[in-house]
C-alpha positions in Angstrom: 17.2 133.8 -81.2 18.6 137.1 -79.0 17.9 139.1 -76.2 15.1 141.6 -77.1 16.2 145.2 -77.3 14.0 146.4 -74.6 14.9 143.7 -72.0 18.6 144.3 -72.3 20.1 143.2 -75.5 21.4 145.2 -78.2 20.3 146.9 -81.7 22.4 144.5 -83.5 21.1 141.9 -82.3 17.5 141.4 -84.9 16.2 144.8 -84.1 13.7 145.4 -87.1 15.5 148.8 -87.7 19.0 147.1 -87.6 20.0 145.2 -91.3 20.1 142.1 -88.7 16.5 142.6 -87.9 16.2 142.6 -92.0 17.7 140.0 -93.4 16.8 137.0 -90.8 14.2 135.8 -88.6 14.9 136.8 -85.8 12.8 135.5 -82.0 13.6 137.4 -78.9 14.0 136.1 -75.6 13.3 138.1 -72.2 14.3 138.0 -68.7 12.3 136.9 -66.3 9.4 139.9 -65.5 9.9 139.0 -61.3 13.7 138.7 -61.3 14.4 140.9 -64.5 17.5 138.3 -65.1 18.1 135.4 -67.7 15.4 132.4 -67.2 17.7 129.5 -68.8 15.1 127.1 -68.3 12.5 129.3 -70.3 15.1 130.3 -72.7 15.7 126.2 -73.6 11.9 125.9 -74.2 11.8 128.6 -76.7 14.6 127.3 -78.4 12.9 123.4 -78.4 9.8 125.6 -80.3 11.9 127.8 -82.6 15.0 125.6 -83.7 17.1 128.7 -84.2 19.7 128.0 -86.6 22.0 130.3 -84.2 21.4 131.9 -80.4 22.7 135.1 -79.5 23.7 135.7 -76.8 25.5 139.1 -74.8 23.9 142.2 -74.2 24.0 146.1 -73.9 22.2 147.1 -71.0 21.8 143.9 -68.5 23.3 144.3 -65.0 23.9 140.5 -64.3 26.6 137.8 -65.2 25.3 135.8 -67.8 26.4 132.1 -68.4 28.0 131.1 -71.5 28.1 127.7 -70.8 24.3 127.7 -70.3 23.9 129.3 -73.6 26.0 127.0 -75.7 24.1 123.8 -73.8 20.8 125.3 -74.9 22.7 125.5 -78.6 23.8 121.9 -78.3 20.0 120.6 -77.2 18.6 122.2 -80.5 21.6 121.8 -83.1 22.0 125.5 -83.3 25.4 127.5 -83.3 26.2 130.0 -80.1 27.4 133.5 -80.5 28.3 135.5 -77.8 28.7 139.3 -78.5 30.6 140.5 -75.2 31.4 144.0 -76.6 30.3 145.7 -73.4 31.8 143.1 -71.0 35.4 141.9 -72.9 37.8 143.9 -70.4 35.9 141.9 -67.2 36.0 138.8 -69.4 39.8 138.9 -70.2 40.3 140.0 -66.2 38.3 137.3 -64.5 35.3 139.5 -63.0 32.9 137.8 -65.7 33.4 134.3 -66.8 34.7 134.0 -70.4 33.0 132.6 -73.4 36.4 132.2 -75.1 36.7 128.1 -75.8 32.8 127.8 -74.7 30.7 128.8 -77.4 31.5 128.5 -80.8 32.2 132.4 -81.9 32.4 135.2 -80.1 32.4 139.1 -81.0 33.5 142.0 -79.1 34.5 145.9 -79.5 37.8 146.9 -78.3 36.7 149.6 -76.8 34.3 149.8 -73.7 35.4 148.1 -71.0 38.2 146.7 -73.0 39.5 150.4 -73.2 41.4 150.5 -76.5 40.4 151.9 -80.3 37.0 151.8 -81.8 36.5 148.6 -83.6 36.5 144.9 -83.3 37.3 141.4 -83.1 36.2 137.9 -83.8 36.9 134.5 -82.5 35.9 131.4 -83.2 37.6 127.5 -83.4 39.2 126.7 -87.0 36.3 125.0 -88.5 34.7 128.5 -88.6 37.8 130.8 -89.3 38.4 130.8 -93.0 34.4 131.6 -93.5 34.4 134.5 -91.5 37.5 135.9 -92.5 36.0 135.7 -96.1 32.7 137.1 -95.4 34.6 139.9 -93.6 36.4 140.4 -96.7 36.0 140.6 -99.1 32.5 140.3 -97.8 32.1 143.4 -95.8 35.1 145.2 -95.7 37.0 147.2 -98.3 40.5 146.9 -96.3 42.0 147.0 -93.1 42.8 150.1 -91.3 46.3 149.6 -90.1 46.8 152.5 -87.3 43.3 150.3 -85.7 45.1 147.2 -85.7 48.3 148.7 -84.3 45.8 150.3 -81.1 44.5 146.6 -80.6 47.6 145.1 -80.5 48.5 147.6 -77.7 45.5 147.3 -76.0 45.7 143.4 -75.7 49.2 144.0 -74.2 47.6 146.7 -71.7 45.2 144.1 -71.1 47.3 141.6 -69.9 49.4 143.5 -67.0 48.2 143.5 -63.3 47.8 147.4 -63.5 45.0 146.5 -66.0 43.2 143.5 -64.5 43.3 146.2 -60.8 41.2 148.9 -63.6 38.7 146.2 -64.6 38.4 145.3 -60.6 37.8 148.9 -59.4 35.1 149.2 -62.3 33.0 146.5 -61.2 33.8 148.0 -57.1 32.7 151.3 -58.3 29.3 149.9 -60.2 28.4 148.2 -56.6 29.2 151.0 -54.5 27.3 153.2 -56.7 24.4 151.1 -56.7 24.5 150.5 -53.3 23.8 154.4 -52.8 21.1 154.9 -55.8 19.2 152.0 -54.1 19.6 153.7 -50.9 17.9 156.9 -52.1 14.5 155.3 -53.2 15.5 154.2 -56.9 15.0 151.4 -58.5 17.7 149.2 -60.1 16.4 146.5 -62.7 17.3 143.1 -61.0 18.1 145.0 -57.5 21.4 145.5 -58.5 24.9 144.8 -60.6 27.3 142.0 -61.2 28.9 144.2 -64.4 30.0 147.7 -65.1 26.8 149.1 -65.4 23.3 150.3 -63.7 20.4 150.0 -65.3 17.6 152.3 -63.4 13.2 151.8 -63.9 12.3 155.3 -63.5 8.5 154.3 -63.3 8.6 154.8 -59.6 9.8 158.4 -59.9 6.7 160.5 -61.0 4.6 163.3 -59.8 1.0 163.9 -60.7 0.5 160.2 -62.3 3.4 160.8 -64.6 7.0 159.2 -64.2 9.8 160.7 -65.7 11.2 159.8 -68.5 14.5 158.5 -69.3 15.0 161.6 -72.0 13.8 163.8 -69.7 16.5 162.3 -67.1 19.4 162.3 -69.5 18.8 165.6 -70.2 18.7 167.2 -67.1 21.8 164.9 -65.9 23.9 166.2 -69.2 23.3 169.8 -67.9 24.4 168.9 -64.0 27.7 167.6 -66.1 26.6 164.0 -65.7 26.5 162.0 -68.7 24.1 158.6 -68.6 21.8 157.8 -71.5 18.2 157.0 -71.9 17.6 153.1 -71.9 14.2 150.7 -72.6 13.8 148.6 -69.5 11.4 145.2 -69.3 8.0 146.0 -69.3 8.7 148.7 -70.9 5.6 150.9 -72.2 7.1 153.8 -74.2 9.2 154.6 -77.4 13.2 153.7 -77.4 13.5 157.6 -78.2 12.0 158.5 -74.8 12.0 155.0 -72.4 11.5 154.7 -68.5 15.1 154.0 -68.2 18.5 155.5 -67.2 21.9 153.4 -67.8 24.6 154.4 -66.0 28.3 152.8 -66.2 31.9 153.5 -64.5 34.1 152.7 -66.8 35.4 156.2 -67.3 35.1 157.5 -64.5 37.2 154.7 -63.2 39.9 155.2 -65.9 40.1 158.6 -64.1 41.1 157.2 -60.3 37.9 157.8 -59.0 36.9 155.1 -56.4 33.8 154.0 -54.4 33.8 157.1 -52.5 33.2 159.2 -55.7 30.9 156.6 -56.8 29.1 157.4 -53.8 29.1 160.8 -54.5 27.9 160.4 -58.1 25.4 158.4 -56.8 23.5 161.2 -54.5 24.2 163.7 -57.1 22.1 161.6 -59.6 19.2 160.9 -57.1 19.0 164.9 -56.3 18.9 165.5 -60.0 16.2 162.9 -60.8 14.0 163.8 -57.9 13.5 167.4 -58.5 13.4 167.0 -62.3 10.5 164.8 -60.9 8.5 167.4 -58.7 9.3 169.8 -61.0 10.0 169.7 -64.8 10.9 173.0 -65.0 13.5 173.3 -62.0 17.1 174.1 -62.5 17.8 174.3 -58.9 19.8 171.0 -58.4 21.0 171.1 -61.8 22.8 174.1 -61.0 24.1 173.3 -57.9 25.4 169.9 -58.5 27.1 170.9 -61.5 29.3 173.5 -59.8 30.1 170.3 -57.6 30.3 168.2 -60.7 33.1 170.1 -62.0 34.8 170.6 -58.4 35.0 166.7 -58.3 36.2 166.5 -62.4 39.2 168.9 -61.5 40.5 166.6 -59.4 41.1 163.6 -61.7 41.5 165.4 -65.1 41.9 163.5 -68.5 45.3 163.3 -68.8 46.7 163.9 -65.5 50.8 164.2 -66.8 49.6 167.4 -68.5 47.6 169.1 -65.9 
């Protein structure tokens, strides 16, 4: 059992496209279609019916905490194992601002990048009873051998993640999603489960249309790109079209944290993203906020360049 793709959870997850989606049988839980957040009580009933042999849990594009402890309780009631993939959510985890499913479900999976902010690639943990199984099946199972210059990145960036500078980063992340959200929901959008406990927004763009028509997460990110704002397209629950075009915009601060921008940028960012969307809306074809949020776009960027002790 995982969290379907369209209703937050990831491609790796049982996606029939995905080689997890392939070689097991996979059953996708939802969130609730009122709340748009984890129904634990629902969740336990289709686990009682399905007798997974595992439960996934973790997700890709869901704005709210989600309990681990729950999860692995579900796990227990139906003998099943509990993996919690945290890849998006590991930095908050290891800072306090999301509760940690380290020593509360059996194994759990992460990137070390994302909110983690260190080298592409990954990590697993688990108790002993599970270690020598997955360090076999990751090799020789998977993996030819290790890259050593990766492993020398995560050691540095679980030292990073362990000073106070760091754990103030993860804090300002989850202050700018808020603040940003705050804003977005001010301007008329709508935010899938009214807001964020996380690092990211996830937007339901079926409210923005014009002649019977809402637009289109594509049609968003691509108008966003050229104001110099980069989102991506995202499914949403209920969603009704492809995962190449969706009714969905996610939007995280991460980055722009890692740059020193605050909740007053956030705030910023936030109008500049509901005068994009809305005149992309009335009028497909208009470049006219484009244009001039861009020029402020890159007024804002100048002032917290990339590498700041170079500039």
């Amino acid at each position: 059992m995982s969290q379907s793709l369209t209703q937050g959870g990831h491609l790796s997850h049982g996606s029939p496209v995905n080689i997890t989606g392939r070689w097991y049988s996979i059953f996708h839980y939802g969130v609730d279609p009122v709340t748009e957040t984890l129904d634990y009580a629902v969740i336990e009933d289709m686990a009682r019916i399905v007798k997974p042999q595992i439960i996934v849990c973790g997700a890709s594009a869901y704005p709210r905490e989600i309990d681990f402890k729950a999860f692995q309780e579900v796990a227990d009631t139906v003998g099943a194992r509990c993996m919690a993939d945290i890849a998006h959510i590991a930095g908050l985890c290891a800072t306090g601002y999301h509760n940690s499913p380290v020593g509360v479900v059996d194994i759990v999976t992460t990137t070390t990048h994302k909110t983690l902010r260190g080298p592409r690639g990954g990590a697993i943990m688990c108790g002993k009873e599970d270690a020598a199984a997955i360090d076999k099946s990751v090799f020789p199972g998977m993996q030819g051998g290790p890259l050593m210059h990766i492993i020398a990145a995560k050691a540095v960036c679980f030292k990073e993640a362990l000073t106070p500078t760091y754990r103030d980063y993860c804090g300002q992340v989850v202050k700018n999603a808020r603040a940003m959200a705050g804003v977005l929901a001010e301007e008329g959008l709508d935010l899938v489960s009214g807001g964020t406990d996380n690092h990211l927004i996830l937007l339901d763009l079926t409210g923005v249309s014009t002649n019977h028509e809402h637009l289109t997460g594509l049609a968003a990110e691509t108008a966003l790109g050229e104001a110099g704002i980069t989102v991506n397209k995202n499914t949403i629950p209920r969603e009704q079209l492809s995962p190449f075009v969706t009714s969905g915009l996610r939007i995280g601060t991460p980055a722009v944290t890692s740059r020193g921008m605050k909740e007053e940028e956030m705030k910023q960012i936030g109008h500049w993203i509901a005068r994009v969307v809305k005149d992309v809306a009335r009028d497909r074809t208009s470049k006219k906020a484009i244009t001039e949020v861009r020029e402020e776009v890159i007024a804002l960027a100048s002032k917290y360049p990339l590498y700041p002790e170079v500039a």
